[in-house]
N, C-alpha and C positions, 0 to 999 in steps of 0.2 A: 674732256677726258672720258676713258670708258670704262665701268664697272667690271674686273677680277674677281668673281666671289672666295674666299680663302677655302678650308679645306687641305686637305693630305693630296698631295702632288707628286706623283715620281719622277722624280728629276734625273736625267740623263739619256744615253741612247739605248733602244729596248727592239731596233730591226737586225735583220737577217742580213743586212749590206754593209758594205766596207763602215769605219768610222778608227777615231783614236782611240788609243789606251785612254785620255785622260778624261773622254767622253763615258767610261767604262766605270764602276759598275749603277745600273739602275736605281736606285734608293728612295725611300720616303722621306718627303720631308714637308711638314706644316705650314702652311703661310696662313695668313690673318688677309681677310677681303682689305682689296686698293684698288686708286682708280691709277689707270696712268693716260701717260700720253697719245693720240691714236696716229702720231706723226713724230719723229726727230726735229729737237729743235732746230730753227731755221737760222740765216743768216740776219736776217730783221729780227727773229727775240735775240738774239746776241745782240745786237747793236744798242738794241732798251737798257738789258743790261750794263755793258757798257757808257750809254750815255746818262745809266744814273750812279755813276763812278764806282761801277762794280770792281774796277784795278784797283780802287784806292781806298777800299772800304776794309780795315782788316777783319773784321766782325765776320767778316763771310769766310773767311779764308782758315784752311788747317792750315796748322804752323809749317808746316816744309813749304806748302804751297806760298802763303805769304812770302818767306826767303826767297821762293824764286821769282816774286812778282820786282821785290825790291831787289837784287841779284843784277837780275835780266833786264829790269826798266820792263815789264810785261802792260802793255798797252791794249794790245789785239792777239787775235791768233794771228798765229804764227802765218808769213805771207801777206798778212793783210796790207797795203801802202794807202795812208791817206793822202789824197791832191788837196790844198788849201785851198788853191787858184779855181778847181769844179766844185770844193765842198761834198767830194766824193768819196768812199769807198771803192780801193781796187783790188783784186785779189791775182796772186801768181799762181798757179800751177800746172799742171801738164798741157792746159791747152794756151799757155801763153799769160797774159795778166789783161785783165777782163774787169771789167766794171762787176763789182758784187751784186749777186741776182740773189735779191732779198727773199725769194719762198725756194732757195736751193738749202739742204739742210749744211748747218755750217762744221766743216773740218779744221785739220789742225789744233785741236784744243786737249789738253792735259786733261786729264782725271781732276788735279786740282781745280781747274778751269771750270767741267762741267759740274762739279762739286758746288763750286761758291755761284754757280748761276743756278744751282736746285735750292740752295738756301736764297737767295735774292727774290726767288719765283716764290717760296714759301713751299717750295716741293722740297725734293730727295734722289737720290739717282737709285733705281731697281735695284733688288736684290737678281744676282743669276737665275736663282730661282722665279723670281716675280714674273721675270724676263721671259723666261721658257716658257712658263703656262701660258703667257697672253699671249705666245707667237703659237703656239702649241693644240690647247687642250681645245677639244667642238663639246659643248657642254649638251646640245642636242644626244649624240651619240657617245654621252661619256666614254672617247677616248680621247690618244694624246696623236696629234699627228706631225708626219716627219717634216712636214714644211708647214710655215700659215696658211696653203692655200690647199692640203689635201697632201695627198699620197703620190704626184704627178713627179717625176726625178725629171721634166724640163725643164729645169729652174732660167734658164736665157728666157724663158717664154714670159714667165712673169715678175723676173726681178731684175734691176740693171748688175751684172755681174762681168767679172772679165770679159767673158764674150759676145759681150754688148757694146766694146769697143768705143763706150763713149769716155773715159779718161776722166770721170768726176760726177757727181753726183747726180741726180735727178732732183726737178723741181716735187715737192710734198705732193702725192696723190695721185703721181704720176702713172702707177701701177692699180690701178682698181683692182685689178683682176687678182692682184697678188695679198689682199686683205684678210688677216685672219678672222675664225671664227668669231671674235668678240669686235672686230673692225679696227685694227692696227694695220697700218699700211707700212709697207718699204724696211718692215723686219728683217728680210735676208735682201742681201747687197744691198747699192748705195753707201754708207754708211757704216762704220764697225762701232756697236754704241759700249761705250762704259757701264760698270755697274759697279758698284757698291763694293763686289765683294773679292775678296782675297781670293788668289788664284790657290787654290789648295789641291789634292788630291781628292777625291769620293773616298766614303770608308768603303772598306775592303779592296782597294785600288792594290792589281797588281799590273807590272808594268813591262808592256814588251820592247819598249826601247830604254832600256836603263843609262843609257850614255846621252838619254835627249832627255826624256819626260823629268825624271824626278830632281834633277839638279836644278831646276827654274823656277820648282815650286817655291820660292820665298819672293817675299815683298814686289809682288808682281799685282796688278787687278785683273777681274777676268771681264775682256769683251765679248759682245756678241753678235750674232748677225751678218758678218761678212762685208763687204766693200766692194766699189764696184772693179778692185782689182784682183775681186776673188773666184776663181775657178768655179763653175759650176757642180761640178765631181766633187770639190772640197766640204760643198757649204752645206750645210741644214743644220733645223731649231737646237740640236745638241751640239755642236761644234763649238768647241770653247776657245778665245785666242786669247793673249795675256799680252802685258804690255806693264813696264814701271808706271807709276802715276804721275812722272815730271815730262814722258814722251807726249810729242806733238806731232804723231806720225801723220800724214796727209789723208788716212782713211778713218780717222777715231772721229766720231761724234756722239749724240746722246739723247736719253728722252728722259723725261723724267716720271716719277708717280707720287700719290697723295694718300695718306695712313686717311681711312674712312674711322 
């Protein structure tokens, strides 16, 4: 894991280029030094999880989430097919169903899901805030910058995003090039990761789509980071997307951090 010193952090977007309302407006806000993850969990730490009966542990689980574990029969993420007869993991999606490639970061999992795998790990899943800085802030040049990798709007160049046309993840590390100042890899695309926190408005939030933005803000989490089915034009470190915490959309996964 890699060291976040705390500190007052401005959270949100602060350039002169397109963004959302819900990115809008800039504000302070406190965080306490953490260390987090310098990777999205993988298809191999799920399966640890997993195979020390993280489904069947209710200890781990918020209570809606437990309901849907027993609900659903919730075994695996979502797609996952075990073969008895290989003793395999296989996973379905867009490129067909493929033998599980244990250092690809693993998709389809719930908020509750990466929730009860931060408490199993004895982590936590990042506050948004947490999140931004360590994609964000060059502690060298106390600023905040618009991607982890600098100021560069090629995002194809160093992150798998839609027009990278590979239809699912990249294996962890795969991106050197695209590593933030503090050394977190694969923060934009790949990936859309969970956080901790309620999708809410910023205060002073005023809103230029009133018939989209402010109607969604309830019981929703905020992700972050993009997927690699996200547009390069859409994505950077302030982009917020939200999702319920019972979806298993095929781009959520997660990283986790640890209270120092």
């Amino acid at each position: 894991m890699v060291k976040i010193p705390g500190g007052i952090y401005n959270l949100g977007y602060s350039g002169k280029q397109f963004c959302y309302d819900n990115e809008l407006p800039e504000h302070k806000v406190y965080l306490e030094t953490y260390l987090i993850d310098p990777f999205p969990v993988t298809n191999e730490d799920f399966q640890s999880f997993m195979n020390d009966g993280g489904y069947d542990d209710f200890n781990l689980w918020l209570a809606d989430g437990w309901d849907l574990v027993r609900e659903h029969e919730w075994k695996a993420p979502l797609y996952w097919i075990y073969e008895k007869e290989e003793s395999r993991w296989m996973k379905k999606d867009f490129r067909g169903t493929l033998e599980l490639d244990p250092k690809e970061p693993v998709v389809n999992v719930s908020f509750y899901e990466a929730d009860a795998y931060a408490r199993w790990a004895g982590k936590r899943l990042p506050t948004e805030a947490e999140w931004e800085k360590a994609a964000s802030w060059n502690d060298d040049l106390q600023l905040k910058c618009s991607y982890p990798w600098g100021e560069d709007c090629n995002v194809a160049r160093y992150a798998n995003v839609f027009e990278s046309k590979t239809w699912a993840p990249c294996r962890i590390g795969t991106y050197e090039q695209s590593k933030s100042y503090f050394g977190c890899y694969q923060m934009i695309g790949d990936v859309w990761e969970w956080t901790s926190s309620e999708y809410s408005l910023y205060p002073r939030f005023k809103s230029k789509f009133s018939e989209y933005t402010d109607k969604w803000a309830i019981n929703q989490k905020v992700l972050r980071g993009g997927s690699f089915a996200t547009p390069s034009l859409q994505i950077r470190n302030s982009y917020r997307n939200y999702f319920r915490p019972s979806e298993r959309i095929p781009f959520s996964g997660f990283r986790c951090v640890v209270d120092v």
